[in-house]
ZAMARGU-4260 file (C-alpha; in steps of 0.2 Angstrom, whole numbers, plus 5000, padded with zeros to 4 digits):
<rodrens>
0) 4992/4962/5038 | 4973/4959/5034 | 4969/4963/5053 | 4981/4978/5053 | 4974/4986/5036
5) 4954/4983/5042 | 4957/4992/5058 | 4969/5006/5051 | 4953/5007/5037 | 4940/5007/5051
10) 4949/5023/5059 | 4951/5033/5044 | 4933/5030/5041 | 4931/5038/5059 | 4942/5052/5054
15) 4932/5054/5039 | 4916/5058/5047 | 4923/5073/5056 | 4933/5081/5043 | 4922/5091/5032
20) 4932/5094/5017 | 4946/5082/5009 | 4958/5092/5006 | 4973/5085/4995 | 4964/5073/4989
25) 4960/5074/4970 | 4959/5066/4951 | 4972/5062/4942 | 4979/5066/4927 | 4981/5051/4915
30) 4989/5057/4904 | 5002/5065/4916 | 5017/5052/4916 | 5021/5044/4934 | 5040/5041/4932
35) 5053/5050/4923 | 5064/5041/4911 | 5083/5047/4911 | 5093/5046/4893 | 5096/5032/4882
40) 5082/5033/4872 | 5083/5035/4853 | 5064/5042/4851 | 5061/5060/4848 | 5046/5056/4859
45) 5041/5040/4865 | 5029/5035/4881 | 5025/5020/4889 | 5005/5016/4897 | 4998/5004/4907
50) 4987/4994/4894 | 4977/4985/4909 | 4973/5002/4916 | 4955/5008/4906 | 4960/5025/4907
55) 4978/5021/4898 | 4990/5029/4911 | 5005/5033/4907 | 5020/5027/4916 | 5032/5037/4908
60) 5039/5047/4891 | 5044/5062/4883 | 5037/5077/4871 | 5020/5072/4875 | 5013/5086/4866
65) 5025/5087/4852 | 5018/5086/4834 | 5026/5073/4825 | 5025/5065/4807 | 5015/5047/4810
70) 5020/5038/4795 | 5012/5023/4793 | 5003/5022/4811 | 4992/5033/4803 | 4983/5015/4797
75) 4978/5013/4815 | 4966/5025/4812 | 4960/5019/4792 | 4959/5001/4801 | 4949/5008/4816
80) 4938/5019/4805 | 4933/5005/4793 | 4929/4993/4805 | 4917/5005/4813 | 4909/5010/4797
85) 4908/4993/4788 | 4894/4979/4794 | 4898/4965/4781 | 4917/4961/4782 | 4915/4949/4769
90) 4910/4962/4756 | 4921/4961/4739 | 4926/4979/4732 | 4934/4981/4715 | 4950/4989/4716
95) 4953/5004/4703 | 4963/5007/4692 | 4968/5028/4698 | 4970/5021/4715 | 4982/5011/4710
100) 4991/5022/4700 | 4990/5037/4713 | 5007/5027/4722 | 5015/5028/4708 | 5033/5033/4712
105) 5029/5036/4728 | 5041/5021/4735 | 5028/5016/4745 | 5026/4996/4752 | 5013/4987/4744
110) 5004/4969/4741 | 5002/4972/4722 | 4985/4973/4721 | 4980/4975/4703 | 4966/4986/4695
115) 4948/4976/4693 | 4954/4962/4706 | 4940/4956/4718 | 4946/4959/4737 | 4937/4958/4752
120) 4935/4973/4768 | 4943/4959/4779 | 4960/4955/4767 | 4961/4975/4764 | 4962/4976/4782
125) 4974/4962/4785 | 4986/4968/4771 | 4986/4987/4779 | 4989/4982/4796 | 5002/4968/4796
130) 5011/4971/4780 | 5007/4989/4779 | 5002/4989/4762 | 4999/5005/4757 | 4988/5000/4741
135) 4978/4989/4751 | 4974/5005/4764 | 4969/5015/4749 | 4958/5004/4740 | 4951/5001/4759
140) 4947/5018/4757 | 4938/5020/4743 | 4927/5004/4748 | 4921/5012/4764 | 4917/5032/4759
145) 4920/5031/4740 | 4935/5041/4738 | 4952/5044/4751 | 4945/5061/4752 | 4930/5057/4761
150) 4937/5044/4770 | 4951/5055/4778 | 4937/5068/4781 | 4930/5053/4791 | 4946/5050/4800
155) 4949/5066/4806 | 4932/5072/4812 | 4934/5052/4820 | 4949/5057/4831 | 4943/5075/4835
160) 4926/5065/4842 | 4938/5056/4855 | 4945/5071/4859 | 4962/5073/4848 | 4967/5090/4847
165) 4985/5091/4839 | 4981/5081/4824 | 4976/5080/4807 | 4978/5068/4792 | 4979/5073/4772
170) 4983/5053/4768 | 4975/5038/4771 | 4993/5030/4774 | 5001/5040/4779 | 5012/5045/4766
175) 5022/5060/4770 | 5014/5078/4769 | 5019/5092/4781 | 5000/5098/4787 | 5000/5076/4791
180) 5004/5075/4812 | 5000/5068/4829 | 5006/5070/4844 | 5008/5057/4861 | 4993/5063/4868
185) 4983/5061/4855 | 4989/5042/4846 | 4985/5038/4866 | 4970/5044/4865 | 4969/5034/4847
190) 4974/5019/4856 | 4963/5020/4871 | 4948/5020/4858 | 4956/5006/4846 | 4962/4994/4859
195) 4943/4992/4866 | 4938/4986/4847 | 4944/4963/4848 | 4944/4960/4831 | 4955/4977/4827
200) 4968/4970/4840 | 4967/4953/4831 | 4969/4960/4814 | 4985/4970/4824 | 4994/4957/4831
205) 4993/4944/4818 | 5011/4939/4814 | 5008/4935/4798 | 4995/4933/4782 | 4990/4923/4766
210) 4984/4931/4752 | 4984/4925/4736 | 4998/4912/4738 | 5009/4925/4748 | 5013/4924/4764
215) 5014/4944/4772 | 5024/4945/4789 | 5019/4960/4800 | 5032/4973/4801 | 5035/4974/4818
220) 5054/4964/4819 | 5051/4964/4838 | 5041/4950/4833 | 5053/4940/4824 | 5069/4929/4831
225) 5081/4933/4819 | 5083/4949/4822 | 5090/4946/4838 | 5096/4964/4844 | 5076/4970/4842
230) 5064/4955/4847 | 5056/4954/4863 | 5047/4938/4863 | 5033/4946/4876 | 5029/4960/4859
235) 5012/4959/4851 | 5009/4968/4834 | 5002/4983/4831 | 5010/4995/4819 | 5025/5002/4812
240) 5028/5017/4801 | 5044/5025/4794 | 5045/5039/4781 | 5059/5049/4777 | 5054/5062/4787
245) 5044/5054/4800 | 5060/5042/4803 | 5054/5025/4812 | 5038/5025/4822 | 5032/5010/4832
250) 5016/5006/4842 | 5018/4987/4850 | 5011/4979/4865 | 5018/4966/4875 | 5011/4953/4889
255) 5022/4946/4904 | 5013/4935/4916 | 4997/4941/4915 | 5004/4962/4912 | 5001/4971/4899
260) 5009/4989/4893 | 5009/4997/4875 | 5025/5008/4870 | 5021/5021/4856 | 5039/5028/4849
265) 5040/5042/4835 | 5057/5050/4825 | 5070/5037/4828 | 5083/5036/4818 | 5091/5016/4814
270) 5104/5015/4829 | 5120/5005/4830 | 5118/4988/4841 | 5136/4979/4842 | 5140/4975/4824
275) 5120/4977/4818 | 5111/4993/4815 | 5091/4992/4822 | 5080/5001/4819 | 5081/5013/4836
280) 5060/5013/4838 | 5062/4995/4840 | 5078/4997/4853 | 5067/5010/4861 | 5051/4999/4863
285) 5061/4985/4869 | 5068/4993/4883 | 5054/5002/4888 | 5046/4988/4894 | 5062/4977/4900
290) 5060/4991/4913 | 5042/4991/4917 | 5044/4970/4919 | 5060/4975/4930 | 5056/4990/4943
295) 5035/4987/4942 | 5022/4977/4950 | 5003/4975/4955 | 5001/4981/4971 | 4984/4976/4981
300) 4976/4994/4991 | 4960/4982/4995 | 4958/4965/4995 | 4940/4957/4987 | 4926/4954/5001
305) 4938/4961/5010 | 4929/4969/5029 | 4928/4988/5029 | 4919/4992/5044 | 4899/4988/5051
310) 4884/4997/5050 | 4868/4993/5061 | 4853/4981/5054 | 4834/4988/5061 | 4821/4976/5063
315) 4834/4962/5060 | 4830/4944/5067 | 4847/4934/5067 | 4860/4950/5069 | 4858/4968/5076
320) 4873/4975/5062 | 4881/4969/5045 | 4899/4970/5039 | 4900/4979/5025 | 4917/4973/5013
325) 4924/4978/4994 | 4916/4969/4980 | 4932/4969/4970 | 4949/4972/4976 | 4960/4988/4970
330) 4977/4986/4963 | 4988/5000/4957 | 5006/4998/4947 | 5020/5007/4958 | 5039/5004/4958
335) 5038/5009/4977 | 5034/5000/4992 | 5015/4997/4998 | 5012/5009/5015 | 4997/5007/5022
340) 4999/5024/5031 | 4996/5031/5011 | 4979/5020/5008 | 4965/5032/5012 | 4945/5026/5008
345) 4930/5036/5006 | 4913/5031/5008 | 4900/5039/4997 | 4883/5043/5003 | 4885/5026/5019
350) 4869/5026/5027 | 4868/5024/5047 | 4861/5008/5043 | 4850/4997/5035 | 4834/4991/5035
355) 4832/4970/5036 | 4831/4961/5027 | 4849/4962/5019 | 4857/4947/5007 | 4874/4944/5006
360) 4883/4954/4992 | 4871/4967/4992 | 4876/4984/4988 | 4874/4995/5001 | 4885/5009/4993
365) 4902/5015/4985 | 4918/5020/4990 | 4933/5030/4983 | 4950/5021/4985 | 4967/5034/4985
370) 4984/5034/4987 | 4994/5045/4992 | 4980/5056/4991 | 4977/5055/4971 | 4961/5042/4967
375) 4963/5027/4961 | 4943/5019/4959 | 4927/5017/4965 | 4921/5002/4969 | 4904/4994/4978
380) 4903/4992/4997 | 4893/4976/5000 | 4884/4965/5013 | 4895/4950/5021 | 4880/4941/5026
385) 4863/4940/5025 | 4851/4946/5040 | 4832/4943/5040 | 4819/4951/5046
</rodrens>
């Protein structure tokens, strides 16, 4: 297969000399989903992304652009924005006494944090992203900007600086209010952002807290064997939300053998399971990614140090032309078979040759892999061996 690929690349790089435009060729659109699911899903929208691929393509979903009510999830964004605006972890805010109170009647979860206790930004931010505590989020925000005012201010002019357009948050928890939404798009965009940040993932997928002699489990069930009809013992974290109004909401992550995907599902109603009712955002999450482990793989387009073709070495003692080979190999997530045929790569910029001397692994320049005609990444052309002068 090696010999076959290298010389059906070596031709295409022929070809590619003598075509002056590459037509069909193009960028794609991330956020575009690559399969579509059929039925069974209990989610008024709900997508599934490739959490190993740095631009978060979506494999599949549904009401993309829909706004929805977040519930809960909106503490993704109170996590996120507190870590990026707090240096000192550590650090002990007094919790007051009107913050408190403000929940009053609201029914909302909480760690019963009582007015003039001593808490740290770190237990704040454990307590509002495994347990959900609601009280613990807004006494999170008054640490960080002074008041849940400012602090949502700072939430939403966070999100629109990644690009979020169909969103916009009233609460710090995300209690319900009808001017409080998200859509797919943008929570991906969210996540995209958020899952870059190690210590917010740890804080997300921690299955469970201390604090004060209690022990807080994170509400994500997936997470747990006993509920049996919902737990998928690949799920990680992150969040779970449900109002009234917003119904169930869930973000989790899951890792099999080395993959990773991340399901968001909104509006779910609590479904019937044999003789159990589940929560249906759990159901959904689940069998999102039973199916990306059953119908998807890792494909490899280019192998590393992989030969591409040979350029001419001037002035070079021990050979008259290099090899040049990809640095890295290129793998794309596909439910279909691998065709050579579809692998297309173009050089950017290849110089006739090179001058010697040339070490090994030098850079010489880059290349654009595609499938099918849509891009997949660039990567370095480099020097197999060195040649002196």
């Amino acid at each position: 297969m090696k010999k076959v690929l290298s010389v059906f690349l070596a031709v295409l790089i022929i070809l590619s000399l003598t075509v002056p435009a590459f037509a069909g060729l193009k960028m794609p659109d991330y956020a575009a989903p690559l399969y579509n699911f059929t039925g069974g899903f209990h989610s008024k929208a709900y997508e599934l992304i490739d959490l190993d691929d740095p631009n978060f393509q979506v494999i599949g979903g549904k009401n993309f652009t829909k706004r929805m009510y977040p519930a809960s999830l909106t503490k993704i964004v109170s996590a996120m924005v507190a870590l990026l605006k707090t240096k000192d972890l550590n650090k002990k805010t007094t919790v007051k006494s009107d913050t408190i109170h403000s929940l009053d009647g609201t029914g909302a979860q909480v760690a019963n944090l009582r007015p003039g206790q001593k808490v740290s930004i770190e237990q704040l931010l454990y307590l509002t992203m495994v347990y959900s505590a609601c009280d613990a989020c807004r006494v999170l925000a008054d640490a960080v900007s002074g008041n849940n005012k400012k602090f949502v201010n700072t939430m939403n002019a966070w999100v629109k600086s990644l690009g979020c357009k169909n969103t916009h948050f009233v609460t710090v928890d995300g209690l319900h209010n009808a001017n409080h939404y998200t859509t797919l798009n943008d929570l991906r965009l969210i996540l995209k952002e958020a899952c870059k940040n190690k210590l917010f993932i740890k804080i997300a997928c921690t299955k469970s807290y201390r604090f004060k002699q209690t022990t807080y489990y994170h509400t994500n069930k997936m997470l747990d064997s006993n509920y049996g009809d919902v737990y998928y013992p690949y799920a990680a974290g992150i969040k779970t939300g449900h109002t009234s109004q917003a119904k169930y909401c869930v973000v989790t992550m899951a890792k099999k053998e080395s993959k990773r995907y991340l399901t968001i599902c909104l509006g779910a109603p609590m479904v019937s399971s044999g003789n159990t009712v589940v929560n249906g955002a759990f159901a959904d999450a689940k069998k999102l990614f039973k199916w990306a482990y059953s119908h998807l793989r890792v494909k490899t387009l280019v192998k590393a140090k992989q030969a591409y073709t040979t350029i001419p070495v001037e002035n070079g003692k021990n050979a008259s032309k290099i090899t040049l080979c990809f640095k890295y190999a290129v793998t794309k997530l596909m439910q279909e078979r691998l065709y050579l045929k579809n692998i297309y790569v173009k050089p950017i910029k290849m110089p006739e040759s090179v001058t010697a001397p040339v070490k090994s692994g030098q850079t010489i320049c880059n290349a654009q892999v595609y499938y099918k005609g849509i891009y997949v990444k660039t990567i370095p052309l480099i020097a197999k061996q060195n040649v002196n002068s």
